[in-house]
C-alpha positions, 0 to 999 in steps of 0.5 A, spaced: 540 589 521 538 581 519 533 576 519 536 571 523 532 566 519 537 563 514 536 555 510 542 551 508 539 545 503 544 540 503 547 533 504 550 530 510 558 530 510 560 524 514 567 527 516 563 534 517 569 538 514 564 539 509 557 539 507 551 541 512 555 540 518 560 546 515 554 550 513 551 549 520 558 551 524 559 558 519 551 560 520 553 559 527 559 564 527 555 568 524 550 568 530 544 566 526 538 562 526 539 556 522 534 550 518 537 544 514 534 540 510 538 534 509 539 531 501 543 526 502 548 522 507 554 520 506 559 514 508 567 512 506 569 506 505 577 505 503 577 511 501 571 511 497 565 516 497 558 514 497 552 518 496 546 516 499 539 521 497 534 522 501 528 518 500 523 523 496 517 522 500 521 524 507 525 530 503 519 533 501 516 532 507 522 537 510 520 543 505 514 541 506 515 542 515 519 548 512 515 552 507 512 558 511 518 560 515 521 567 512 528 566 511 533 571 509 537 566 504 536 560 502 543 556 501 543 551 496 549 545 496 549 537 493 543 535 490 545 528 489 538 526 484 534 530 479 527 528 483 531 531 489 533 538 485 527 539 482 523 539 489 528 545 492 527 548 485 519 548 486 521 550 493 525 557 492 519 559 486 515 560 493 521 564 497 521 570 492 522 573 499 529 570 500 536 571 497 538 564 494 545 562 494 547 556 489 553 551 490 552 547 484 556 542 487 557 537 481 564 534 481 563 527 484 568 521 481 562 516 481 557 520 478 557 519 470 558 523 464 549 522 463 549 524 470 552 530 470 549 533 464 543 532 467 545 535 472 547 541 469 542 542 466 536 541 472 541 546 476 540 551 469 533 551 471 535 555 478 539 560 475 533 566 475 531 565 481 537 565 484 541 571 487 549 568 487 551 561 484 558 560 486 561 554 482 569 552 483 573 553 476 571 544 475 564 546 477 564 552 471 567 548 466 561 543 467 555 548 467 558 553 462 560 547 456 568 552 457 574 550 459 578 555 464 585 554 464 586 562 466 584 569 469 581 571 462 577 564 461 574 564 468 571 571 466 568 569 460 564 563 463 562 568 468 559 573 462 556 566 459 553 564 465 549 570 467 547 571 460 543 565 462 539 568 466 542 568 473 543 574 477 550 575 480 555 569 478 561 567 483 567 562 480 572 561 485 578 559 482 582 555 488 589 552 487 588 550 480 590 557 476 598 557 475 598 562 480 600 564 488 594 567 489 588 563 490 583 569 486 575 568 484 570 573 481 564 576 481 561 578 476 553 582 476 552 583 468 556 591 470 562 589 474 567 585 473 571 584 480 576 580 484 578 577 490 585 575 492 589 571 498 595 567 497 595 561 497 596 557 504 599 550 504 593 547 509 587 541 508 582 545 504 576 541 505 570 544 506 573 551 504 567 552 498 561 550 502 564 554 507 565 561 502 558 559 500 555 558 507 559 566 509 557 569 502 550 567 504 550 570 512 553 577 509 547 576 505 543 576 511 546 581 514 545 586 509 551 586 504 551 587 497 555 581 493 561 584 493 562 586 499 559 579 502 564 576 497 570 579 499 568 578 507 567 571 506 573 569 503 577 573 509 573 568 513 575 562 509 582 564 509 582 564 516 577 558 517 584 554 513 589 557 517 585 553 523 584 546 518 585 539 521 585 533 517 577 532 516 577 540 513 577 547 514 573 550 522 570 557 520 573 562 524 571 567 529 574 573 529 571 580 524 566 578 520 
């Protein structure tokens, strides 16, 4: 049984291997209804990416266009200014209804040490109103102040960030452990678990937005984190195995 209505908040990806745009292909696979509100834009200029916000005023005006539609789930990705996340916070405190899915995206070259650390500690604001934060092994170093170099570091940053108030904390650990398997966990404040598969030698781009955007739509669905986790990351596997070179194209097939 599901809500078809599902939210992604998110910017734009140029090259649509990520972003909304993968947000949009995987609620689609999922056969869900889905709304975007659109954070920011992007171009690539000799290799370099740029990130261009949103004009608060015309952002507001899409939470505002948004605000009594039922979603299921809300999906968070980059929130490229503080005013931008400050908004999408005041936004979800009126979505009590909805389970919120947080992808701190925060790992941008250009971004400053002052800007991510504001950054983090806007996004720590989130954390009791949301369901699943689900942070790459970078993005848990930086919201949680630990460096993560092993299996056991991943699980004490997950311990440290649900004791901040959020409700289930997913680390994906990708390719950066010495290891074959790419594992994440999922943390609840009683269970421990992890999610394995090998590691494949594919373009990844994408594949975070991708898990998250899954997670959210097992969430519609009805599955407990656990089970949407797991799911999500057979889903994203797939949806690698089928990459090109702009990033991963979800998979359909079992969901």
């Amino acid at each position: 049984m599901k809500n078809d209505y599902i939210l992604t908040i998110a910017g734009s990806d140029i090259l649509s291997g990520g972003g909304l745009q993968a947000d949009l292909a995987t609620f689609s696979q999922y056969r869900l209804f889905a709304f975007v509100a659109q954070t920011c834009m992007t171009s690539v200029e000799e290799g370099q990416l740029e990130v261009i916000p949103t004009d608060l005023t015309v952002f507001k005006k899409q939470l505002k266009s948004l605000a009594g539609i039922p979603f299921s789930v809300i999906k968070i990705g980059l929130l490229p200014t503080e005013e931008i996340a400050a908004a999408v916070l005041d936004f979800i405190k009126q979505q009590a209804a909805a389970k919120i899915v947080l992808d701190p995206v925060l790992v941008f070259k250009e971004n400053s040490d002052k800007e991510v650390a504001d950054m983090r500690a806007i996004l720590r604001d989130f954390f009791p109103y949301v369901t699943a934060v689900t942070p790459n092994l970078h993005e848990a170093e930086i919201l949680s102040g630990q460096s993560i170099r092993n299996l056991a570091d991943m699980q004490n940053a997950a311990y440290f960030l649900y004791q901040m108030g959020i409700e289930s904390v997913v680390i994906k650990g990708g390719t950066r452990l010495a290891s074959p398997l790419a594992t994440d966990i999922v943390y609840d404040g009683e269970n421990m678990q992890e999610f394995s598969t090998p590691l494949l030698n594919h373009n990844n781009n994408g594949a975070g937005c991708t898990f998250a955007a899954s997670i959210a739509a097992q969430l519609a669905f009805g599955s407990n984190l656990p089970e949407a986790v797991k799911k999500a990351k057979a889903f994203v596997y797939h949806a690698i195995t089928h990459a090109n070179e702009y990033g991963v194209v979800p998979y359909y097939g079992e969901k």
